[in-house]
N, C-alpha and C positions, 0 to 999 in steps of 0.2 A: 294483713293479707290483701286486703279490697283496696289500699294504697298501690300495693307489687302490684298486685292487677292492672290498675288505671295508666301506670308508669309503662307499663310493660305494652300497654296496648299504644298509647300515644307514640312509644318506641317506633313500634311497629307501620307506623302509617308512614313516616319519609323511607324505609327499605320496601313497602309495596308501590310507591310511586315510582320509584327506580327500578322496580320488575318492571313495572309496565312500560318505563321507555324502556328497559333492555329487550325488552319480549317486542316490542313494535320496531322497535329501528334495524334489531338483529338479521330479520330474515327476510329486509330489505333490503340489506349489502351484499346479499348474495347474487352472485349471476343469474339475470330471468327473471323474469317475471310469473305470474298465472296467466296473463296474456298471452305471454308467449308459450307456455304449458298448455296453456286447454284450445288455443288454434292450431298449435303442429308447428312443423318446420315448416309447409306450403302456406302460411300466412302471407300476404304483404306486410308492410310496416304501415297501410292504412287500416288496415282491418284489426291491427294488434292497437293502435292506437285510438279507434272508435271503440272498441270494447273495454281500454283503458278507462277510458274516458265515461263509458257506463259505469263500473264498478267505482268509478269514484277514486281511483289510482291516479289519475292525473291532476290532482291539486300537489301546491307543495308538503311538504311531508310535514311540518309543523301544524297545518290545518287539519291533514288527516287524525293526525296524532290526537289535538284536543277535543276535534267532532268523537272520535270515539271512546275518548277517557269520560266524554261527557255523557255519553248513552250508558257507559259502563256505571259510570255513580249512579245513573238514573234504574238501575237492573234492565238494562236492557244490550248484551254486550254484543247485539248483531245476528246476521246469517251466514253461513257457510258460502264462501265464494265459491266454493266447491258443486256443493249439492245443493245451495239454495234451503236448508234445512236451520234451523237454531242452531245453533252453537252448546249452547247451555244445555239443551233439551239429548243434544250428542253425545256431550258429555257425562248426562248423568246416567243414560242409558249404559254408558263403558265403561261407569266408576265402579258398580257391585261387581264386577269380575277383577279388576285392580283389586280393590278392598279385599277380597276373598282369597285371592293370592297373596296378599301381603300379610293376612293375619295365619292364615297356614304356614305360610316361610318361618313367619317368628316365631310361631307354636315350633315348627322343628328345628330353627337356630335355636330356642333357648334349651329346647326337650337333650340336644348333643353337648351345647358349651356349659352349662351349668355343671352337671354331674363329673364330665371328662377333665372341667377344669379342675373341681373340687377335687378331684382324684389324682390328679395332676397334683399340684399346692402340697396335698397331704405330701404323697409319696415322692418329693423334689429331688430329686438327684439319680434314680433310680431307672429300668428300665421301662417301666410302666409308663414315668413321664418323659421319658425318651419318646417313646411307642406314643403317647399322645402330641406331644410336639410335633413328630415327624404328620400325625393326620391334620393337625394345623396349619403346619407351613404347605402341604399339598393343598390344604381346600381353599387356600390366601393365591395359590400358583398355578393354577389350574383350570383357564376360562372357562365361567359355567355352562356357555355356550356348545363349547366342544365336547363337556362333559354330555350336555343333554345329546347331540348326533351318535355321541357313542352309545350311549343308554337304549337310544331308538332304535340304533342299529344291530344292537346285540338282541335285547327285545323280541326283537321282528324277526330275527335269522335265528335263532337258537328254541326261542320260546312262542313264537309264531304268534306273539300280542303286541301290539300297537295300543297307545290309547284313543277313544273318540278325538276327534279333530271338528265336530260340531257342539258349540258350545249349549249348553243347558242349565237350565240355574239349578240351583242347589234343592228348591220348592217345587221345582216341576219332576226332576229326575234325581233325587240324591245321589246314587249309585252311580250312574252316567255322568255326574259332574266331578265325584269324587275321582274316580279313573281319570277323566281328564286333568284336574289341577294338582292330582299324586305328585307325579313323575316332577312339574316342574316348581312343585314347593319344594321337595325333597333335592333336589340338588338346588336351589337356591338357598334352601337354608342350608343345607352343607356348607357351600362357601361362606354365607355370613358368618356360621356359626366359627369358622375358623378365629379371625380376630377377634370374637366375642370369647371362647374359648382361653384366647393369649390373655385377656385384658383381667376375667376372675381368678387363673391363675397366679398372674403378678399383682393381682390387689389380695388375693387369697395367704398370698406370702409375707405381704408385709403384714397383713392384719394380724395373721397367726405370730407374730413374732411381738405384739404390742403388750404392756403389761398387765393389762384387765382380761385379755384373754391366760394370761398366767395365771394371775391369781384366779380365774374360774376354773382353771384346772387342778389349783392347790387345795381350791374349798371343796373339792373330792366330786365334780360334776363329771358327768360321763363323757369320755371323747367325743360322740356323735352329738350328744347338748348343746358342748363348746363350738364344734365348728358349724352346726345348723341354727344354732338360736342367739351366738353370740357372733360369730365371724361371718357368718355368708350373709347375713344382713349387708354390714358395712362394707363387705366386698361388693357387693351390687349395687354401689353406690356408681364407680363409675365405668362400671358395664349398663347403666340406664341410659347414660349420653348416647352408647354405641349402638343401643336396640333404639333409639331414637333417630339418629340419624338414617340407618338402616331401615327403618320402617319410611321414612321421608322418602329416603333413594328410592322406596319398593313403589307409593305412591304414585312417585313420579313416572310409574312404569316399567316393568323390566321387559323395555322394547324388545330387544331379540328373541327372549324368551317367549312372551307371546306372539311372535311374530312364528317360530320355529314350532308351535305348540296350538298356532291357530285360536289361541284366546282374543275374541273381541275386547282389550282393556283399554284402559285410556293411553297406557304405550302405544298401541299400533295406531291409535286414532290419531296420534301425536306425531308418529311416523310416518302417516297416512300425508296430513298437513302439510308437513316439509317437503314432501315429496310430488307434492300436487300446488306449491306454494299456496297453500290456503292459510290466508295471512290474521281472518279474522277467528279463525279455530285454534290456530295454534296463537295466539294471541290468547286467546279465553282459558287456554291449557295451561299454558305457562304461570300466568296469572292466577289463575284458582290452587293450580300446584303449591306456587309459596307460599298462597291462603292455608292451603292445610300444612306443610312443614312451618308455620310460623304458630302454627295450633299444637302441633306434635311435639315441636320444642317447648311452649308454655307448659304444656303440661306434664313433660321430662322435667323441665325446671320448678314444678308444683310438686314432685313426688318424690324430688330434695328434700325436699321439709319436713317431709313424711319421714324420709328413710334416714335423716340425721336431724336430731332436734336442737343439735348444736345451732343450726341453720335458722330456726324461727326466729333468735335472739339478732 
Protein backbone atom coordinates (compact mmCIF):
# COMPACT_ATOMS: atom_id res chain seq x y z
CA UNK A 1 0.00 0.00 0.00
CA UNK A 2 2.75 2.73 1.10
CA UNK A 3 4.70 1.55 -2.24
CA UNK A 4 1.02 2.51 -4.47
CA UNK A 5 1.17 5.61 -2.50
CA UNK A 6 4.80 6.80 -3.27
CA UNK A 7 4.20 5.74 -7.06
CA UNK A 8 1.01 7.33 -7.27
CA UNK A 9 2.15 10.52 -5.82
CA UNK A 10 5.55 10.83 -7.85
CA UNK A 11 2.84 10.19 -10.76
CA UNK A 12 1.23 12.88 -9.89
CA UNK A 13 3.94 15.77 -10.00
CA UNK A 14 4.65 15.90 -14.01
CA UNK A 15 0.47 16.24 -14.55
CA UNK A 16 0.55 19.21 -11.81
CA UNK A 17 3.40 20.96 -13.64
CA UNK A 18 1.37 20.82 -16.92
CA UNK A 19 -1.84 22.31 -14.88
CA UNK A 20 0.25 25.01 -14.12
CA UNK A 21 1.48 25.90 -17.63
CA UNK A 22 -2.10 25.14 -18.93
CA UNK A 23 -3.73 27.25 -16.22
CA UNK A 24 -0.99 30.20 -17.01
CA UNK A 25 -0.63 30.25 -20.77
CA UNK A 26 -4.47 29.53 -21.17
CA UNK A 27 -5.92 32.88 -20.26
CA UNK A 28 -3.38 34.63 -21.81
CA UNK A 29 -4.45 33.71 -25.43
CA UNK A 30 -7.37 35.09 -24.96
CA UNK A 31 -8.25 38.60 -26.20
CA UNK A 32 -7.38 41.61 -23.61
CA UNK A 33 -5.75 42.03 -21.26
CA UNK A 34 -6.59 43.19 -17.12
CA UNK A 35 -5.06 46.26 -18.55
CA UNK A 36 -7.21 46.65 -20.76
CA UNK A 37 -10.19 45.48 -18.35
CA UNK A 38 -9.73 47.63 -15.42
CA UNK A 39 -8.82 51.15 -17.71
CA UNK A 40 -11.92 50.95 -19.84
CA UNK A 41 -12.23 51.53 -23.48
CA UNK A 42 -11.05 55.46 -22.90
CA UNK A 43 -7.51 54.18 -22.05
CA UNK A 44 -4.62 55.18 -24.30
CA UNK A 45 -2.36 52.61 -25.19
CA UNK A 46 0.24 54.52 -22.75
CA UNK A 47 -1.75 54.16 -19.88
CA UNK A 48 -2.67 50.50 -20.68
CA UNK A 49 1.07 49.96 -21.16
CA UNK A 50 2.40 51.75 -17.91
CA UNK A 51 0.07 49.85 -15.82
CA UNK A 52 1.28 46.75 -17.75
CA UNK A 53 4.21 47.33 -16.88
CA UNK A 54 3.33 47.76 -13.01
CA UNK A 55 1.76 44.47 -12.69
CA UNK A 56 4.60 42.87 -14.15
CA UNK A 57 2.67 41.80 -17.47
CA UNK A 58 5.26 43.09 -19.59
CA UNK A 59 8.06 40.67 -19.20
CA UNK A 60 8.25 37.83 -21.67
CA UNK A 61 5.82 35.07 -20.72
CA UNK A 62 8.44 32.43 -19.82
CA UNK A 63 9.75 34.88 -17.14
CA UNK A 64 6.43 35.47 -15.85
CA UNK A 65 5.78 31.89 -15.83
CA UNK A 66 8.84 30.57 -13.71
CA UNK A 67 8.86 34.01 -11.24
CA UNK A 68 5.48 32.56 -10.28
CA UNK A 69 5.81 28.76 -10.39
CA UNK A 70 8.69 29.81 -8.06
CA UNK A 71 6.60 31.86 -5.27
CA UNK A 72 4.04 29.13 -5.79
CA UNK A 73 6.59 26.19 -4.53
CA UNK A 74 7.72 28.79 -2.05
CA UNK A 75 3.63 28.79 -0.68
CA UNK A 76 3.44 31.89 -1.70
CA UNK A 77 1.05 31.90 -4.86
CA UNK A 78 0.52 35.89 -4.99
CA UNK A 79 -2.13 38.75 -4.90
CA UNK A 80 -5.33 39.34 -6.77
CA UNK A 81 -4.53 41.62 -9.66
CA UNK A 82 -7.97 42.16 -9.12
CA UNK A 83 -8.55 43.42 -5.57
CA UNK A 84 -5.01 43.37 -4.50
CA UNK A 85 -6.26 40.70 -1.91
CA UNK A 86 -4.29 36.94 -1.52
CA UNK A 87 -5.35 34.68 -3.60
CA UNK A 88 -5.09 31.77 -1.39
CA UNK A 89 -6.75 33.52 1.62
CA UNK A 90 -9.94 34.16 -1.41
CA UNK A 91 -9.94 31.08 -2.01
CA UNK A 92 -10.35 29.50 1.00
CA UNK A 93 -12.78 31.84 2.13
CA UNK A 94 -15.09 30.29 -1.09
CA UNK A 95 -14.10 26.67 -0.56
CA UNK A 96 -16.70 25.83 2.59
CA UNK A 97 -19.56 26.79 0.26
CA UNK A 98 -18.19 24.56 -2.72
CA UNK A 99 -17.49 21.80 -0.17
CA UNK A 100 -21.00 22.19 1.25
CA UNK A 101 -22.57 21.91 -1.98
CA UNK A 102 -20.85 19.17 -3.25
CA UNK A 103 -21.26 16.98 -0.33
CA UNK A 104 -25.10 17.69 -0.48
CA UNK A 105 -25.39 16.98 -4.22
CA UNK A 106 -23.71 13.39 -3.64
CA UNK A 107 -25.69 12.83 -0.40
CA UNK A 108 -28.84 13.30 -3.10
CA UNK A 109 -27.16 11.72 -6.20
CA UNK A 110 -26.38 8.69 -4.28
CA UNK A 111 -29.92 8.82 -1.77
CA UNK A 112 -32.03 8.62 -5.99
CA UNK A 113 -29.31 6.35 -7.96
CA UNK A 114 -28.65 3.58 -5.51
CA UNK A 115 -32.22 2.46 -4.59
CA UNK A 116 -33.95 3.33 -8.35
CA UNK A 117 -30.99 1.50 -9.84
CA UNK A 118 -31.22 -1.54 -7.62
CA UNK A 119 -34.89 -1.56 -8.51
CA UNK A 120 -34.12 -1.02 -11.72
CA UNK A 121 -31.48 -4.37 -12.22
CA UNK A 122 -34.12 -6.28 -10.11
CA UNK A 123 -37.16 -5.67 -11.95
CA UNK A 124 -35.26 -5.52 -15.83
CA UNK A 125 -37.54 -5.73 -18.44
CA UNK A 126 -40.58 -4.45 -16.97
CA UNK A 127 -42.32 -1.21 -16.64
CA UNK A 128 -40.99 -0.04 -13.38
CA UNK A 129 -37.50 -0.16 -15.26
CA UNK A 130 -38.94 1.52 -18.07
CA UNK A 131 -40.43 4.21 -15.73
CA UNK A 132 -36.79 4.51 -14.25
CA UNK A 133 -34.80 4.65 -17.37
CA UNK A 134 -37.10 7.23 -18.82
CA UNK A 135 -36.12 9.49 -15.12
CA UNK A 136 -32.54 8.77 -16.17
CA UNK A 137 -32.36 9.71 -19.60
CA UNK A 138 -34.42 13.06 -18.53
CA UNK A 139 -32.07 14.08 -15.74
CA UNK A 140 -28.60 12.97 -18.43
CA UNK A 141 -30.99 15.78 -20.98
CA UNK A 142 -32.14 18.30 -19.30
CA UNK A 143 -29.69 21.32 -18.24
CA UNK A 144 -29.45 21.70 -14.67
CA UNK A 145 -29.45 25.25 -15.33
CA UNK A 146 -32.93 25.56 -16.93
CA UNK A 147 -34.10 23.20 -14.47
CA UNK A 148 -33.10 25.57 -11.48
CA UNK A 149 -35.00 29.00 -13.51
CA UNK A 150 -37.85 26.77 -13.71
CA UNK A 151 -37.94 25.69 -10.19
CA UNK A 152 -37.48 29.54 -9.18
CA UNK A 153 -39.91 30.49 -11.28
CA UNK A 154 -42.70 28.24 -10.25
CA UNK A 155 -41.47 28.61 -6.62
CA UNK A 156 -41.94 32.29 -6.56
CA UNK A 157 -45.37 32.40 -8.81
CA UNK A 158 -47.40 29.49 -7.37
CA UNK A 159 -45.83 29.14 -3.78
CA UNK A 160 -44.73 32.80 -3.26
CA UNK A 161 -41.00 31.29 -1.76
CA UNK A 162 -37.77 32.09 -3.09
CA UNK A 163 -34.74 30.89 -1.25
CA UNK A 164 -32.37 33.29 0.66
CA UNK A 165 -29.88 34.70 -1.94
CA UNK A 166 -27.55 35.85 1.13
CA UNK A 167 -25.24 33.34 1.95
CA UNK A 168 -24.77 32.20 5.64
CA UNK A 169 -22.84 29.34 6.82
CA UNK A 170 -24.30 26.44 8.10
CA UNK A 171 -22.82 27.45 12.09
CA UNK A 172 -24.18 30.91 11.99
CA UNK A 173 -27.71 30.18 10.64
CA UNK A 174 -28.48 26.27 9.88
CA UNK A 175 -31.95 26.92 8.72
CA UNK A 176 -31.01 30.03 6.49
CA UNK A 177 -28.15 28.01 4.88
CA UNK A 178 -30.14 25.00 4.36
CA UNK A 179 -33.08 26.83 2.41
CA UNK A 180 -30.32 28.38 0.45
CA UNK A 181 -28.23 25.25 -0.75
CA UNK A 182 -31.91 22.86 -0.84
CA UNK A 183 -33.04 23.92 -4.24
CA UNK A 184 -29.47 23.73 -5.86
CA UNK A 185 -28.17 20.35 -4.42
CA UNK A 186 -31.43 18.85 -5.28
CA UNK A 187 -31.43 19.32 -8.74
CA UNK A 188 -27.79 19.00 -9.17
CA UNK A 189 -27.97 15.85 -7.81
CA UNK A 190 -30.78 14.98 -9.91
CA UNK A 191 -28.80 15.14 -12.80
CA UNK A 192 -25.70 13.41 -11.48
CA UNK A 193 -27.70 11.01 -10.03
CA UNK A 194 -28.92 10.22 -13.69
CA UNK A 195 -25.77 8.31 -15.07
CA UNK A 196 -24.90 7.16 -11.56
CA UNK A 197 -28.40 5.51 -11.73
CA UNK A 198 -27.58 3.93 -15.62
CA UNK A 199 -24.09 2.72 -14.32
CA UNK A 200 -25.44 0.45 -10.82
CA UNK A 201 -28.17 -0.78 -12.95
CA UNK A 202 -25.76 -2.22 -15.67
CA UNK A 203 -23.26 -3.35 -13.19
CA UNK A 204 -26.40 -4.59 -10.91
CA UNK A 205 -27.16 -6.91 -13.96
CA UNK A 206 -24.22 -8.47 -14.70
CA UNK A 207 -23.44 -9.21 -11.15
CA UNK A 208 -26.79 -10.58 -10.47
CA UNK A 209 -26.26 -12.98 -13.28
CA UNK A 210 -22.49 -14.33 -11.83
CA UNK A 211 -22.36 -17.66 -10.24
CA UNK A 212 -21.59 -17.03 -6.45
CA UNK A 213 -24.60 -15.00 -6.54
CA UNK A 214 -26.49 -18.27 -7.68
CA UNK A 215 -25.23 -20.40 -5.57
CA UNK A 216 -26.20 -17.85 -2.47
CA UNK A 217 -29.46 -18.11 -3.66
CA UNK A 218 -29.28 -22.05 -3.75
CA UNK A 219 -27.91 -22.17 -0.16
CA UNK A 220 -31.47 -20.83 0.58
CA UNK A 221 -30.26 -16.86 1.65
CA UNK A 222 -33.01 -14.59 1.38
CA UNK A 223 -33.50 -12.39 -1.74
CA UNK A 224 -32.80 -9.02 0.06
CA UNK A 225 -29.33 -10.79 1.65
CA UNK A 226 -28.17 -11.68 -1.94
CA UNK A 227 -28.70 -8.53 -3.59
CA UNK A 228 -27.57 -6.08 -0.34
CA UNK A 229 -24.80 -8.05 1.00
CA UNK A 230 -23.52 -9.90 -1.86
CA UNK A 231 -24.32 -7.91 -5.18
CA UNK A 232 -24.65 -4.18 -4.39
CA UNK A 233 -21.23 -4.31 -2.94
CA UNK A 234 -19.62 -5.33 -6.23
CA UNK A 235 -21.83 -3.35 -8.18
CA UNK A 236 -20.51 -0.21 -6.55
CA UNK A 237 -17.56 -1.04 -7.60
CA UNK A 238 -17.69 0.97 -10.71
CA UNK A 239 -20.33 3.62 -9.75
CA UNK A 240 -17.14 4.85 -7.28
CA UNK A 241 -15.13 6.02 -10.47
CA UNK A 242 -18.48 8.15 -11.38
CA UNK A 243 -19.31 9.68 -7.63
CA UNK A 244 -15.55 10.42 -7.96
CA UNK A 245 -15.34 12.19 -10.92
CA UNK A 246 -18.51 13.85 -10.12
CA UNK A 247 -17.52 15.11 -6.91
CA UNK A 248 -14.25 16.50 -8.81
CA UNK A 249 -16.56 18.31 -11.56
CA UNK A 250 -18.64 19.59 -8.14
CA UNK A 251 -15.35 21.03 -6.77
CA UNK A 252 -14.48 22.52 -9.51
CA UNK A 253 -17.49 24.59 -9.00
CA UNK A 254 -20.88 24.50 -10.42
CA UNK A 255 -20.46 28.04 -11.92
CA UNK A 256 -23.79 28.65 -13.19
CA UNK A 257 -25.46 27.26 -10.51
CA UNK A 258 -23.91 29.52 -8.00
CA UNK A 259 -23.88 32.16 -10.05
CA UNK A 260 -28.04 31.74 -10.54
CA UNK A 261 -28.37 30.77 -6.77
CA UNK A 262 -25.93 33.66 -5.61
CA UNK A 263 -23.65 31.22 -3.66
CA UNK A 264 -20.20 32.86 -2.86
CA UNK A 265 -18.19 29.33 -4.13
CA UNK A 266 -15.08 28.95 -5.69
CA UNK A 267 -17.25 28.67 -9.09
CA UNK A 268 -18.16 32.26 -9.12
CA UNK A 269 -14.67 33.27 -7.72
CA UNK A 270 -13.48 31.42 -10.85
CA UNK A 271 -15.90 33.12 -13.05
CA UNK A 272 -15.25 36.21 -11.38
CA UNK A 273 -11.39 35.84 -12.56
CA UNK A 274 -11.96 35.11 -16.25
CA UNK A 275 -14.05 37.75 -16.51
CA UNK A 276 -12.09 40.42 -14.75
CA UNK A 277 -8.88 38.73 -16.36
CA UNK A 278 -7.49 38.13 -13.04
CA UNK A 279 -4.77 36.00 -14.10
CA UNK A 280 -2.95 35.32 -10.66
CA UNK A 281 -6.60 33.93 -8.93
CA UNK A 282 -7.53 31.99 -11.47
CA UNK A 283 -4.23 30.68 -11.85
CA UNK A 284 -4.22 29.56 -7.97
CA UNK A 285 -7.89 28.16 -8.94
CA UNK A 286 -7.10 26.19 -11.38
CA UNK A 287 -4.07 24.71 -9.84
CA UNK A 288 -5.50 23.82 -6.33
CA UNK A 289 -8.65 22.46 -8.28
CA UNK A 290 -6.42 19.56 -9.75
CA UNK A 291 -4.63 19.41 -6.25
CA UNK A 292 -7.96 18.20 -4.93
CA UNK A 293 -9.28 16.07 -8.02
CA UNK A 294 -5.87 14.36 -7.94
CA UNK A 295 -6.82 13.76 -4.09
CA UNK A 296 -10.38 12.66 -4.91
CA UNK A 297 -9.16 10.10 -7.50
CA UNK A 298 -6.32 8.60 -5.03
CA UNK A 299 -8.73 8.01 -2.87
CA UNK A 300 -11.62 6.60 -5.32
CA UNK A 301 -8.47 4.42 -6.29
CA UNK A 302 -7.94 3.51 -2.42
CA UNK A 303 -11.55 2.33 -1.86
CA UNK A 304 -10.85 -0.23 -4.79
CA UNK A 305 -9.05 -2.32 -2.53
CA UNK A 306 -11.49 -1.90 -0.02
CA UNK A 307 -14.41 -2.90 -2.20
CA UNK A 308 -12.63 -5.76 -4.09
CA UNK A 309 -9.91 -7.75 -2.38
CA UNK A 310 -9.09 -9.29 -5.51
CA UNK A 311 -7.28 -5.98 -6.10
CA UNK A 312 -4.86 -5.97 -2.97
CA UNK A 313 -3.10 -9.10 -4.73
Amino acid sequence: MTRYLIVRLFAALPVLLLVTVMAFVAIRIVPGDLASVRLGEGATPQDVEALREQLGLDAPIYEQYLSWLGELAQGDPGVSLQSGLPVGEQFRKRLPVTVELAILTTLVSLTIAIPLGVVSAIRSGTALDQAVRVVAVLGQAVPSFWLAILALTFLSIYWHWAPPFTYRSPWEAPWHNLQQLLLPSLILGYAQSALLMRTIRSAMIEVLSQDYIRTASAKGLRGRTVVFRHALRNALIPATTIVGIQTTTLMGGAIVLEQIFSLPGVGKLTLDAITNRDYTQLQFNVVFIAVIAMAINLVVDLSYLYSDPRLRR
